[in-house]
Every structure is written in structure tokens, then in C-alpha cells.
C-alpha positions in Angstrom: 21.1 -0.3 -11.0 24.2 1.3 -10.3 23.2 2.4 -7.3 22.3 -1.4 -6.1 25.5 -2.3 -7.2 26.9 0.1 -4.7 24.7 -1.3 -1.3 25.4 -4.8 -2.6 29.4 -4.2 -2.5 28.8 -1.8 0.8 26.8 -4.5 2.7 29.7 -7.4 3.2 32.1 -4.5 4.2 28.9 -3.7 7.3 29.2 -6.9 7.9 32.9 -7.5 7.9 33.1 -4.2 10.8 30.0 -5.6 12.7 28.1 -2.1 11.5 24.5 -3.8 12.3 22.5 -0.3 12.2 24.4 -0.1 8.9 23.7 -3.9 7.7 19.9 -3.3 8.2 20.1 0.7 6.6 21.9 -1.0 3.3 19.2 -4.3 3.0 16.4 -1.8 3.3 18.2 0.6 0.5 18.8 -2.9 -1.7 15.5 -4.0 -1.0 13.8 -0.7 -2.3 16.9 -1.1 -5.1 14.8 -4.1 -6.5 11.2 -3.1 -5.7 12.3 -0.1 -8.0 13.9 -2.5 -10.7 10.6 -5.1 -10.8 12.0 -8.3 -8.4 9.6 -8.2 -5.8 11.0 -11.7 -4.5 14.7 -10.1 -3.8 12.9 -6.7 -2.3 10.8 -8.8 -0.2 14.3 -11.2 1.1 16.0 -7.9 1.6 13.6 -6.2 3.3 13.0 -9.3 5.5 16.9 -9.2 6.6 16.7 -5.8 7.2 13.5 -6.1 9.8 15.6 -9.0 11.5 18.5 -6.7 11.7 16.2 -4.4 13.1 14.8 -6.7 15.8 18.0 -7.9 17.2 19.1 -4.5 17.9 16.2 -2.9 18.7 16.5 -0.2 15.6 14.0 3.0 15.5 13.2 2.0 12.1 11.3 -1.4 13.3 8.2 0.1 12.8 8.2 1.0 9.8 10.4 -1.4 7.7 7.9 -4.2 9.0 5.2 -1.8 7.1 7.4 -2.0 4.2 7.5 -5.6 4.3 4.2 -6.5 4.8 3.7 -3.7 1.6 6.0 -5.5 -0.2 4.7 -9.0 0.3 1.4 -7.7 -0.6 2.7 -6.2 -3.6 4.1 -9.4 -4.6 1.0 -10.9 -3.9 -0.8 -9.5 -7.0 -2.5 -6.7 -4.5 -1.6 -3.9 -3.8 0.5 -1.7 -1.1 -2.8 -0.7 1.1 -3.1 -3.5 3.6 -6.5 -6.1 3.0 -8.5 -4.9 5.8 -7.5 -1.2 5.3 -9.2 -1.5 2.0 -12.2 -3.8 3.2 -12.8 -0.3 6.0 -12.7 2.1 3.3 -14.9 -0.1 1.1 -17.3 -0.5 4.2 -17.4 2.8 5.3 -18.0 3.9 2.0 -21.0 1.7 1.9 -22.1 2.9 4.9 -22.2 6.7 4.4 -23.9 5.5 1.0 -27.1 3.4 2.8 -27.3 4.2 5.8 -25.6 7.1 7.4 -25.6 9.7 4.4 -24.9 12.5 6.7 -21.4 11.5 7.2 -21.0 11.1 3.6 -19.2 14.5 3.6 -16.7 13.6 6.6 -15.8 10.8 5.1 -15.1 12.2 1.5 -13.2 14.6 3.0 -11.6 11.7 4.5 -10.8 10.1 1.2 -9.4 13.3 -0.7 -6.7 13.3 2.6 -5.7 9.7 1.8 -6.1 10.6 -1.9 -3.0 13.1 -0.9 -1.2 11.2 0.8 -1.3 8.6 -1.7 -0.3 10.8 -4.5 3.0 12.4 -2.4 4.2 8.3 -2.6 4.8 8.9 -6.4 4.1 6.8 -9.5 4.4 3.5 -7.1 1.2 4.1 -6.0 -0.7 4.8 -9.0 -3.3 1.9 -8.5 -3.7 2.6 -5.3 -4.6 6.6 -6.1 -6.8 5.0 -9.0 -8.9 2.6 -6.2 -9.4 5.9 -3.9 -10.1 7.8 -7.1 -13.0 5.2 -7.7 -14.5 5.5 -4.2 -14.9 9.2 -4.9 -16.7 8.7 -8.2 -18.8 6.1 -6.1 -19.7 8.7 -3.2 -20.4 11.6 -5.7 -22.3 9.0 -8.0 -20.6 9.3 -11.1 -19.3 6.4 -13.2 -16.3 4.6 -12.0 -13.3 4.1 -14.1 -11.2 1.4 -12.8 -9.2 -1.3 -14.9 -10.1 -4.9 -14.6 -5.7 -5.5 -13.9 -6.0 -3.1 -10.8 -5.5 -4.8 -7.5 -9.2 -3.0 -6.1 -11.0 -3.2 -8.7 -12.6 -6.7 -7.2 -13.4 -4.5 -4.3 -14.8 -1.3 -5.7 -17.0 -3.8 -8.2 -18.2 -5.3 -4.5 -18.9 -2.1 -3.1 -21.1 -0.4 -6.2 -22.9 -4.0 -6.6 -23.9 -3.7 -2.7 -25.2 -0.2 -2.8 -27.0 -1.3 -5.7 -28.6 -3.9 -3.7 -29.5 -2.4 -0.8 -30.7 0.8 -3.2 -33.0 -1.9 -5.0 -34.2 -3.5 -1.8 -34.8 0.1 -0.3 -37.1 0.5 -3.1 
């Protein structure tokens, strides 16, 4: 909190000097200020100042702060910070390796424990998200998945173990 009070008093004074690269650096720092805090509405106006900061001066950060807002508003959204059709891939390929094309199966668990890295270096913030890749694991190595009914993925995962299911049934 104190540090948003800081950025907050910091970014009239960018202003003021006409410090755009500045401007956009302090609504990205408030923005993440109130993700941390629990107002994903403020994060999400912040951020979205910052990325048309970033536009009109053609910032480095562009990239990446419209990754962050597109995170953001998805986290708002009730789902989670891994983008809709990133999660439908994983979910498909997992299916995939499962039904038809076992022999990848190891390539792509591989795949998953990288991402399941990556995930974890993002800290506590991204605890669901290490909990949904967790769940493809357990779904690849067929053991029992443990994933809370409140988690973003778990409508997902349920999809992709009730599909495997189906086709294991119909294989039958």
C-alpha cells in the first residue's frame, strides 16, 4: 500500500514534466500495486493507460504490458492468467498424446514439467495455474486428479479426463 501511495503521488509529477516513458513505467507499477492488493478493476484501468502510453510512444515494453493486460482482464474474468486458447492446446494435446499418438506422450510431459517451472518461478500468483498443469500430469501418468471445483481449469481438466474416457470406452 505504501508503495502505491508512492506511484500514485509520482505519476501527476510524470505528467506535469511530460515524462511519458515514465507515465507508462508508474501505471504499470500502480497497476501491479492493485492486482497485488485484490482490485482487479483499477489494475486492469492502470494497466490499460499504461499500454496506451506505450503505443503512442512506441515503448519496448509494448509487448509485454499488452500480455499483462490481456492477463489481467482474464483474471478479472473469473479465469485465470494462461490465455483461453493456450489452455484449450494443452488440453488438446494432452488428449492427443493420450488416444492417439501415445508415443509423444513423453515429449509432451516433458513439455508440461517446463511450463510447470516456469509457472512456479511466477510465485504464489499463479498457484491455480501450477494446480491446472499439476492436473494434466496426474492425467498423462494416470493417477487421480486433484483439482478444486473454485479453480479457473478445473471445467477444462474435467473435459479433458471425460474425453479420454470416451474415446477409451469407444476404443473398447
Amino acid at each position: 500500500r505504501t508503495a502505491l501511495d508512492y506511484y500514485e503521488q509520482a505519476l501527476p509529477l510524470r505528467r506535469a514534466v511530460g515524462a511519458r516513458f515514465g507515465e507508462s513505467v508508474t501505471c504499470y507499477n500502480i497497476g501491479m500495486a492493485y492486482e497485488k492488493l485484490g482490485d482487479l478493476d483499477r489494475a486492469v484501468e492502470y494497466v490499460e493507460r499504461c499500454v496506451a502510453i506505450d503505443q503512442e510512444i512506441n515503448h519496448p515494453d509494448l509487448a509485454s504490458d499488452r500480455q499483462t493486460l490481456e492477463r489481467l482482464k482474464a483474471k478479472r474474468a473469473g479465469g485465470g492468467a494462461i490465455p483461453r486458447e493456450v489452455v484449450e492446446n494443452w488440453c488438446q494435446n494432452t488428449f492427443v498424446v493420450k488416444t492417439a499418438v501415445s508415443e509423444k506422450l513423453a515429449e509432451w510431459r516433458d513439455n508440461l514439467m517446463e511450463i510447470r517451472k516456469q509457472v512456479a518461478s511466477q510465485g504464489a500468483d499463479y498457484a491455480q495455474e501450477g494446480v491446472f498443469v499439476d492436473a494434466l500430469l496426474a492425467i498423462l501418468d494416470d493417477r487421480p486428479v486433484d483439482i478444486p471445483s473454485d479453480n479457473p481449469y478445473a471445467d477444462v481438466t474435467q473435459r479433458v479426463q471425460q474425453a479420454i474416457e470416451a474415446y477409451q470406452s469407444n476404443a473398447q
